[in-house]
Wavefront OBJ file of the C-alpha trace (Angstrom):
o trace
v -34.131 37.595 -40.859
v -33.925 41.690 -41.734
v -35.163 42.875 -44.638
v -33.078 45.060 -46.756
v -34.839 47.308 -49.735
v -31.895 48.798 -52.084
v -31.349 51.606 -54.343
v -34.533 52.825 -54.976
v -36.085 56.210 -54.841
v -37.502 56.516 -51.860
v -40.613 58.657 -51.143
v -41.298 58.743 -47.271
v -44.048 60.801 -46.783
v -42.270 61.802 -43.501
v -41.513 65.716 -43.749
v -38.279 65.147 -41.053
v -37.138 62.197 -43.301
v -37.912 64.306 -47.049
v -37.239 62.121 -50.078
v -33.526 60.266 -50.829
v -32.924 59.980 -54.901
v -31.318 56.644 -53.706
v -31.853 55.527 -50.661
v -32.211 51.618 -48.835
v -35.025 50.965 -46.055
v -34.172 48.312 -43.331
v -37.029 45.978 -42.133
v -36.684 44.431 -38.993
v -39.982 41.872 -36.966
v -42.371 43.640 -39.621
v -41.064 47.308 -38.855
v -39.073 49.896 -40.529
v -35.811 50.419 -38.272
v -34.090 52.472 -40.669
v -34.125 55.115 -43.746
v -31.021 56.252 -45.039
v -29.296 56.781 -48.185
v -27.073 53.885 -47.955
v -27.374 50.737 -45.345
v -24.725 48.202 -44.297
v -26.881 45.063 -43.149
v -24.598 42.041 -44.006
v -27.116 39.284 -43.031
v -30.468 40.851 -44.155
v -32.565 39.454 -47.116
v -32.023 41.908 -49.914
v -35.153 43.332 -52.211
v -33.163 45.210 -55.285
v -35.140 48.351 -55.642
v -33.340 50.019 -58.587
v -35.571 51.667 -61.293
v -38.128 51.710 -58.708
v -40.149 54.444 -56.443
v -40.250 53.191 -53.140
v -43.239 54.526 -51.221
v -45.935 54.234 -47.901
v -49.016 51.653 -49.374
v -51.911 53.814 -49.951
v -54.392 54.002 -47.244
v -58.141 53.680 -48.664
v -60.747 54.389 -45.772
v -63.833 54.091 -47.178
v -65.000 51.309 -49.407
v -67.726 48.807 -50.103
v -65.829 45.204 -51.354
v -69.139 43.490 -50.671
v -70.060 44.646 -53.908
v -66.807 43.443 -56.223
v -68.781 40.364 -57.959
v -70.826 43.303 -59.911
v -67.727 45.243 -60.682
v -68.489 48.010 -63.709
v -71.930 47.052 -63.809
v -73.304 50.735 -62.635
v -70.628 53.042 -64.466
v -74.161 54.830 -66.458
v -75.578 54.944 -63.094
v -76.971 57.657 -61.035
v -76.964 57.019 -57.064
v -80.616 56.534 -56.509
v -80.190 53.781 -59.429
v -76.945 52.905 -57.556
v -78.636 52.138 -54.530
v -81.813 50.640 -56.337
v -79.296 48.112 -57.801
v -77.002 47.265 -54.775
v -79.185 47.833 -52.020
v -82.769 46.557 -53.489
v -82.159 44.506 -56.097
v -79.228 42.185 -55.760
v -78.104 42.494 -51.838
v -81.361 40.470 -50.390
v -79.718 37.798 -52.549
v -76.248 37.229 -51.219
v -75.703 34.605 -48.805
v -72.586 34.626 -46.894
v -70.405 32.934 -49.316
v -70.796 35.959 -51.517
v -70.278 37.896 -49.043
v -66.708 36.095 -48.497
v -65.823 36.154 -51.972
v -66.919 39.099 -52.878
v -64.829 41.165 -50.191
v -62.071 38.867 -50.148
v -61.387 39.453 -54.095
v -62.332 43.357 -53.073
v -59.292 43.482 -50.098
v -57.278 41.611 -53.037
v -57.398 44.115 -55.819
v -56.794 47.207 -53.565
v -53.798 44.831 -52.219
v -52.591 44.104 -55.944
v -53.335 48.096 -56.763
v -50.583 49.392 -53.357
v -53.499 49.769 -50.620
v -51.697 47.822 -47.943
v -54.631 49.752 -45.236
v -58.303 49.232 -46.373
v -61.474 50.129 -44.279
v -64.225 48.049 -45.539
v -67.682 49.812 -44.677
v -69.573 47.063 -44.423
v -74.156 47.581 -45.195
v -74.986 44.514 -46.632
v -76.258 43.087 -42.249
v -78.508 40.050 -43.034
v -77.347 37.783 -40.041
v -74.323 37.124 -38.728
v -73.083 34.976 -40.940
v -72.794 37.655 -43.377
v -70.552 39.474 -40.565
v -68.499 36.228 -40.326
v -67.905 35.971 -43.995
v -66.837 39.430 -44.169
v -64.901 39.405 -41.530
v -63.067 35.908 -42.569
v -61.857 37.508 -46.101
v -60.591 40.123 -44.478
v -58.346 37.807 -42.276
v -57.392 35.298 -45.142
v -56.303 38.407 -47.382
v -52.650 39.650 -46.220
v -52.452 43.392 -44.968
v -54.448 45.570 -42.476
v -57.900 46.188 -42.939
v -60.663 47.905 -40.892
v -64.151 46.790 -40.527
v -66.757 49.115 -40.173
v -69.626 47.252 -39.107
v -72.826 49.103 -40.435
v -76.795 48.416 -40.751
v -77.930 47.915 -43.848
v -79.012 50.530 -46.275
v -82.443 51.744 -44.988
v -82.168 50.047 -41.799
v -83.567 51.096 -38.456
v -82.708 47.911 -36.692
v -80.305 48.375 -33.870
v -76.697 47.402 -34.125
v -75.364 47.420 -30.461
v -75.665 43.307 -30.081
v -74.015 43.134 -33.636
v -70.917 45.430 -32.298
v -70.555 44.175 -29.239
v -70.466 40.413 -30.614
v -68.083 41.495 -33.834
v -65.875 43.234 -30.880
v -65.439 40.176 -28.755
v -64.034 38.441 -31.733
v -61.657 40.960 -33.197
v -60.915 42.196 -29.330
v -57.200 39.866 -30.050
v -55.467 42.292 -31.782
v -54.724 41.117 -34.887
v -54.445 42.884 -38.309
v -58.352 43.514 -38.664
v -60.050 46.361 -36.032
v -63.199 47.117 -35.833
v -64.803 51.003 -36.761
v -68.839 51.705 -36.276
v -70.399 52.634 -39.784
v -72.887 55.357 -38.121
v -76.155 56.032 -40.202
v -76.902 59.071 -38.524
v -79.710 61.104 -37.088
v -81.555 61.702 -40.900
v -81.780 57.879 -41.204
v -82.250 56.853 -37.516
v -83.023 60.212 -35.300
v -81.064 61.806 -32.752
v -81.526 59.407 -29.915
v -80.485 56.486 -31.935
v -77.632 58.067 -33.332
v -76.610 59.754 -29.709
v -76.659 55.770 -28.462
v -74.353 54.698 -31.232
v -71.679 58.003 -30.635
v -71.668 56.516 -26.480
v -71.203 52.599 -27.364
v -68.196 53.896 -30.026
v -66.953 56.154 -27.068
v -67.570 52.881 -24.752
v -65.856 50.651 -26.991
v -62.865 52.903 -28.328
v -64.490 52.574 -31.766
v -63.661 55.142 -34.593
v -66.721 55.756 -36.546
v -67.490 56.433 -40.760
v -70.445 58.308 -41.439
v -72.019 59.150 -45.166
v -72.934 62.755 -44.594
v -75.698 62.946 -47.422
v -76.865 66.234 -46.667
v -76.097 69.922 -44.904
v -77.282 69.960 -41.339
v -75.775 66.820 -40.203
v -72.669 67.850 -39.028
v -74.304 70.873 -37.217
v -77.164 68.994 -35.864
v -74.394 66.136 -33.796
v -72.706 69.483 -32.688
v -76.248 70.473 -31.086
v -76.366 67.794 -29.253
v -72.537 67.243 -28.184
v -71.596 64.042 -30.763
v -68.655 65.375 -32.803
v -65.582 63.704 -32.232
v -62.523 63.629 -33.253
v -62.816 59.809 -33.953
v -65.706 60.746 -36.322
v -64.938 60.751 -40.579
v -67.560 62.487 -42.596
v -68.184 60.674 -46.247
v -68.575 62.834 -48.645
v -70.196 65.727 -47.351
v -70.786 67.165 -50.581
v -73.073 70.602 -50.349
v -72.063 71.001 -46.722
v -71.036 74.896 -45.811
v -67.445 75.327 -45.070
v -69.182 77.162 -41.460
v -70.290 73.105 -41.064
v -66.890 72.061 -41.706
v -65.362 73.855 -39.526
v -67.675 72.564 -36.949
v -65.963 69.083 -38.075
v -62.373 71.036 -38.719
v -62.721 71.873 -34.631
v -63.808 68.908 -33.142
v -60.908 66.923 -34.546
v -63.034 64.894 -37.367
v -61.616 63.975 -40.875
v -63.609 63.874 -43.943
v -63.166 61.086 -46.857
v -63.566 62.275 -50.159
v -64.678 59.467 -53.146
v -63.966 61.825 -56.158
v -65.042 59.946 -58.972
v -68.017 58.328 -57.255
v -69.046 61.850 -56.589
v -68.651 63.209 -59.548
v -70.310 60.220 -61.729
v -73.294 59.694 -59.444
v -74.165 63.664 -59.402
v -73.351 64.031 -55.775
v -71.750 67.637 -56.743
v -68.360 68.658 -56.681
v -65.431 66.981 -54.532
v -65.043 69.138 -50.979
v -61.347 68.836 -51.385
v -61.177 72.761 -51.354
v -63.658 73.562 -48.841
v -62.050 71.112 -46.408
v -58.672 72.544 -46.685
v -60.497 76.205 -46.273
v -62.286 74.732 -43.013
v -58.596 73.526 -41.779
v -59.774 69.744 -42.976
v -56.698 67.438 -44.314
v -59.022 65.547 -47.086
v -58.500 61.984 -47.285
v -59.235 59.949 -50.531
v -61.237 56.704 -51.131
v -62.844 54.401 -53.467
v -66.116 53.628 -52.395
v -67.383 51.160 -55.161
v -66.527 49.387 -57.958
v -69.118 48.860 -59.753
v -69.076 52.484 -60.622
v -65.580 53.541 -60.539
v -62.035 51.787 -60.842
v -60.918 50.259 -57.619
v -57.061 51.862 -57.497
v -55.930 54.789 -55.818
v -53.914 56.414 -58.911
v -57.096 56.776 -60.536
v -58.721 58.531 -57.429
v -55.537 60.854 -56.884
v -55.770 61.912 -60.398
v -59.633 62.455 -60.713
v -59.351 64.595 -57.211
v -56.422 66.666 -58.391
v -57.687 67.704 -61.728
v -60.882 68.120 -60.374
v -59.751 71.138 -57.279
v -57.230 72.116 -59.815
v -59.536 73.077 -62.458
v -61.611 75.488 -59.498
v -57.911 77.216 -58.110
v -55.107 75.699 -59.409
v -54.012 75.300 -55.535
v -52.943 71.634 -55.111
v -50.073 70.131 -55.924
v -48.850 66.463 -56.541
v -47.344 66.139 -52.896
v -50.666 67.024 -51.696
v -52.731 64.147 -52.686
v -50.002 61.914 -51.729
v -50.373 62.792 -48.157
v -54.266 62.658 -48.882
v -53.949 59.348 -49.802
v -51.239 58.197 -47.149
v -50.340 60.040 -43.875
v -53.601 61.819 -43.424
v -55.635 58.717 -44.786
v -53.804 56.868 -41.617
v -54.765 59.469 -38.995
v -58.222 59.590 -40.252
v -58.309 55.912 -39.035
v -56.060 55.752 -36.311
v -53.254 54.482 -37.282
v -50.595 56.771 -37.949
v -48.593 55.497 -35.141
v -48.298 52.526 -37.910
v -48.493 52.916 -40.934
v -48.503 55.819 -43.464
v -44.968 57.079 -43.946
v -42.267 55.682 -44.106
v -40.384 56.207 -40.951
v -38.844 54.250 -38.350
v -40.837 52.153 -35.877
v -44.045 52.479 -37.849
v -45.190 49.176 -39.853
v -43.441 48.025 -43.130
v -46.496 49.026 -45.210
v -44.131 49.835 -48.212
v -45.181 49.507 -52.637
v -42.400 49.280 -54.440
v -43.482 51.385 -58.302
v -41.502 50.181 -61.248
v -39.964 53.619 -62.864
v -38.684 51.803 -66.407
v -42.283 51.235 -67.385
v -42.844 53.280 -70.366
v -46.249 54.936 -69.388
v -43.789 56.757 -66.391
v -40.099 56.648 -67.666
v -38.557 59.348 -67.533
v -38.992 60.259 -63.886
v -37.820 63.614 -63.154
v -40.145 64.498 -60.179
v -41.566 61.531 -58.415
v -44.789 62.446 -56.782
v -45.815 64.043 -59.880
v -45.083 60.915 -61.906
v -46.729 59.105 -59.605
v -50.378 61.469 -59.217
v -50.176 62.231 -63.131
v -49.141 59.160 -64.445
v -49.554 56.454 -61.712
v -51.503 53.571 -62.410
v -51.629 50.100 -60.872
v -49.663 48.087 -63.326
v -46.580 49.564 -61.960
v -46.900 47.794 -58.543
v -44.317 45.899 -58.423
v -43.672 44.959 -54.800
v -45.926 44.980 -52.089
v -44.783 44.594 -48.201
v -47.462 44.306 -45.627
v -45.761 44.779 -41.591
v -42.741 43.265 -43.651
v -44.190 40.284 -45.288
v -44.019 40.424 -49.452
v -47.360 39.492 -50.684
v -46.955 40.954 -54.021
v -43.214 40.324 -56.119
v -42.876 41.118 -59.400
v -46.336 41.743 -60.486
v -47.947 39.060 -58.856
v -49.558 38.750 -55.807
v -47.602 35.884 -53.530
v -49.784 32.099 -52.581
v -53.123 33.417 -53.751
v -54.973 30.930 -56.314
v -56.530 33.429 -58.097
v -57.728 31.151 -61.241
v -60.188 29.431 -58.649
v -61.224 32.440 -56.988
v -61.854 34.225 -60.366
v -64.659 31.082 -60.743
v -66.073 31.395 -57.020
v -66.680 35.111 -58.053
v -67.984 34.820 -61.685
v -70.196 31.852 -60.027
v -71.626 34.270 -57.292
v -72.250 36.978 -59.795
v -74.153 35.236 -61.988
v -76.153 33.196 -59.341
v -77.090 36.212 -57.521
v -78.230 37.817 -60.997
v -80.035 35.206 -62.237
v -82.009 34.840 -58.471
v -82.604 39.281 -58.893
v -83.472 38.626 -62.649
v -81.063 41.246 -63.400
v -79.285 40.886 -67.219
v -75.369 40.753 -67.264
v -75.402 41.919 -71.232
v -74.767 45.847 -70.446
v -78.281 46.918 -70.237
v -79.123 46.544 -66.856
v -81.076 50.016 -66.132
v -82.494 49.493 -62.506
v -85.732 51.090 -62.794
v -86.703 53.590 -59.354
v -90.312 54.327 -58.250
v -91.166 57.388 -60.049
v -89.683 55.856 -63.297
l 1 2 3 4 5 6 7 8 9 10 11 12 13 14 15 16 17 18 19 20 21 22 23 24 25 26 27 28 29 30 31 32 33 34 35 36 37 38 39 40 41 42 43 44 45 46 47 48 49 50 51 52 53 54 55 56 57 58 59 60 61 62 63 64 65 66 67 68 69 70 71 72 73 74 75 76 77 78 79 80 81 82 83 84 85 86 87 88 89 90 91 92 93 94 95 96 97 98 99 100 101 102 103 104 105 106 107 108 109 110 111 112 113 114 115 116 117 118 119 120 121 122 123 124 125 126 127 128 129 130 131 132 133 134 135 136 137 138 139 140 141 142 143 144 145 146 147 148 149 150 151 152 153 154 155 156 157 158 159 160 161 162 163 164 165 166 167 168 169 170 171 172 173 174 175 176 177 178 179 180 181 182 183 184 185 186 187 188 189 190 191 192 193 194 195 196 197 198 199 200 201 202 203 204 205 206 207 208 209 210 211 212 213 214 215 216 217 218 219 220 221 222 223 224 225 226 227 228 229 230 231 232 233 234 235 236 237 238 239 240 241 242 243 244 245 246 247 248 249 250 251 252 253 254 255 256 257 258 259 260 261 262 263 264 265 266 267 268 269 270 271 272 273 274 275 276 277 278 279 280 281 282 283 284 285 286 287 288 289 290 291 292 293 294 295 296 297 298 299 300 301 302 303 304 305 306 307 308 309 310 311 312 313 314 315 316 317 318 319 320 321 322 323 324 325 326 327 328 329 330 331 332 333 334 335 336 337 338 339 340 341 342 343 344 345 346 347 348 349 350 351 352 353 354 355 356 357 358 359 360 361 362 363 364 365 366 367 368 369 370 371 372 373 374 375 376 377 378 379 380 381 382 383 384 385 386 387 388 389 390 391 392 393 394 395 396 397 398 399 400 401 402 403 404 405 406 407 408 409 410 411 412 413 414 415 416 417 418 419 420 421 422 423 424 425 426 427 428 429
C-alpha cells in the first residue's frame, strides 16, 4: 500500500523542489514518488500532517553509541580526561553485550531525536564479538546506519582481516554499510595509513578520520591519499591553505560543535570550511559529554560562526545537517532531501507545541527553537517507526534495565563512582 503524508509544511531541502506552505508527499515501496502541493491517491494509507513541519531525517555522520550506557557522565570533562575515562578506564571492561546495548539504545535515541542516517564510528576493537554486537544493534534498530569499523584508541594493531571479515558480512546490501575509521599517519605512520587509503580504494569503502592536528591533511596530500571519499573530524587549528587541500580533492569535513567547544578543541571550522569551498557537515560525537540530538548541534554551530561574522543563516545548517551530511557519506542518491526517487527518510515536527508555535519561517523555527520533543513522526525508506511521540515495537522499559545493568557493572569492574564526582585522573595529575 502507498503512503500518503497530508497538509503539512513541507521543507524539502531540494533547491528545484523549494518549500510548499501546504503540501502532501506520496510514498510508494519505501520511496518518495511525489511532492506537490496537493495529491489525489485514493487507495494510499493517509499520515495527517497538519500543524506539522514535514522535513528530510537528519543525517549524523560521526558518532560514538558505544559509549551511551555513560551518557552525561563527562559534561566537566576535558578530552584528555575524556579519553582517560572512555578509552582507559571503562572500555577494557565491556564485553560484547555492552557493546550491543549500548549502541543499540545509541542508534535509538538519534532515531527518537529525527536522525533516520547515523554513522557509528566504531574504537572500542576487542575481538570480534565486539564487531558482531555492534553490528547486530545496528540491524535490530530501524533506519540506515553506517559502520565505521576503527582500531581502538591507541591502537597500532592492523585492521585489514577485521575489514575484510566485517565486509563479507554486510557485502548483502542491506540498510547497514560499512566506512573505514582511518587513524592516520600521527597514530600509525605513513605506510600504515597509505595501506588502509588502498584496501578502502579496494573495497569501495568511504573513510572517517579525526584530524587532531595541522599537517595531516597536507602530509596524505604528499604522499597521494586524499580522496574524495575521505571526511576530516574536526580539524580544528587546521589552515584554511590545508583545507583547501581537502576542499580540492573532493573530501568533506564533520564538525562536532559542542564537543569541540566543551572539550577545548578550539573553535568550530564551520567558517574556514566554507572559506576553503568545504560544505560543513554536523555531528554528535558523544554523549557522555554533549546531548545526543541534532537541534542542539544546529543551534550550538550557528550561534557559534554567527557570533565571529554574522554570515550563516538558518537554511544553512539545515543543509549541514541533511543534504551535505548525505554526500559526505555517500548517500545522497538516497536520502537527504526530500525529492522523488530518493528514500522516504522523512520527520514529521509538531508546529502547535508551544516552545515553536507561532511558525512564521520554518527553518528558523526549526535551528532556533528545534528540539527533539517535537518529533512526532518518523519514516525510515517508508516504514513509521516513530508515531505520535513514541517510537513503534521497541520495549524500551527492558532495554532501559539491560543499559542501567551494563553501566553499573562496567563501573563497579573500573571502580569508577556513578555519584557525579567521577574526575578521571591523567598521568601528570
Amino acid at each position: 500500500m502507498n503512503t500518503l503524508i497530508t497538509g503539512g509544511t513541507v521543507v524539502t531541502m531540494d533547491p528545484a523542489l523549494g518549500d510548499l506552505a501546504r503540501g502532501d508527499v506520496l510514498i510508494e515501496d519505501g520511496q518518495i514518488i511525489e511532492v506537490a502541493s496537493r495529491i489525489d491517491a485514493p487507495d494510499a494509507e493517509v499520515i495527517d500532517a497538519s500543524e506539522r513541519i514535514l522535513m528530510p531525517g537528519f543525517v549524523d555522520n560521526h558518532r560514538h553509541t558505544w559509549q551511551t550506557a555513560f551518557r552525561g557522565a563527562g559534561s566537566d570533562w576535558t578530552f584528555p580526561q575524556w579519553a582517560q575515562a572512555m578509552h582507559h578506564t571503562v572500555k577494557p571492561h565491556y564485553t560484547p553485550d555492552d557493546v550491543y546495548i549500548g549502541t543499540l539504545m545509541g542508534r535509538l535515541e538519534a532515531l527518537h531525536s529525527g536522525v533516520t542516517t547515523m554513522l557509528d564510528w566504531y574504537h572500542v576493537a576487542q575481538t570480534h564479538q565486539h564487531e558482531d554486537a555492534a553490528i547486530a544493534a545496528l540491524t535490530d534498530a530501524p533506519g540506515r546506519s553506517v559502520f565505521c569499523l576503527g582500531a581502538g584508541w591507541g591502537s597500532d594493531t592492523a585492521v585489514e582481516d577485521d575489514i575484510r571479515r566485517v565486509r563479507a558480512i554486510l557485502s548483502g546490501g542491506g540498510r547497514i554499510d560499512l566506512a573505514l575509521g582511518m587513524r592516520g599517519p600521527g597514530a600509525t605512520g605513513i605506510d600504515t595509513t597509505a595501506g588502509e587509503v588502498k584496501l578502502a580504494d579496494e573495497l569501495g569503502l568511504r573513510i572517517s578520520l579525526h584530524v587532531e592536528a595541522p599537517g595531516v591533511i597536507a602530509e596524505l596530500r604528499e604522499h597521494g591519499l586524499l580522496r574524495d571519499t575521505l571526511t576530516g573530524v574536526h580539524a580544528n587549528g587546521i589552515g584554511v591553505n590545508e583545507l583547501r587541500m581537502l576542499a580540492d580533492a573532493g573530501g568533506s569535513i564533520s564538525i562536532s560543535p559542542d564537543v569541540e567547544l566543551k572539550m577545548g578543541f578550539g573553535a568550530p571550522m564551520t567558517g574556514l570550511a566554507l572559506d576553503a569551498g568545504l560544505r560543513p557537515t554536523l555531528s554528535i560525537d558523544d554523549v557522555p559529554s554533549v546531548a545526543g540530538d541534532m537541534f542542539s548541534t544546529l543551534r550550538t554551530a550557528f550561534a557559534a560562526q554567527r557570533g565571529i561574522d554574522g554570515r550563516l543563516r538558518s537554511r544553512d545548517l539545515l543543509d549541514f545537517a541533511t543534504i551535505d551530511a548525505a554526500a559526505s557519506m555517500g548517500l545522497a542518491h538516497r536520502t537527504g532531501s526530500l525529492t522523488p526517487g530518493k528514500d522516504a527518510d522523512i520527520i514529521l515536527l509538531r508546529t502547535d507545541d508551544l516552545t515553536i508555535f507561532p511558525v512564521t519561517d520554518p527553518a528558523s523555527s526549526i535551528v532556533s527553537q528545534g528540539h527533539p520533543g517535537l518529533v512526532d513522526t518518523v519514516l525510515a525508506a517508508g516504514r513509521v517507526v516513530k508515531r505520535n511521540g513514541v517510537l513503534v515495537n521497541v520495549e524500551l522499559a527492558a532495554l532501559r534495565t539491560r543499559l542501567l545493568e551494563s553501566r553499573n557493572r562496567i563501573a563497579a569492574t573500573a571502580g569508577i563512582p556513578l555519584d557525579g564526582t567521577w574526575c578521571p585522573q591523567l598521568a601528570s595529575q
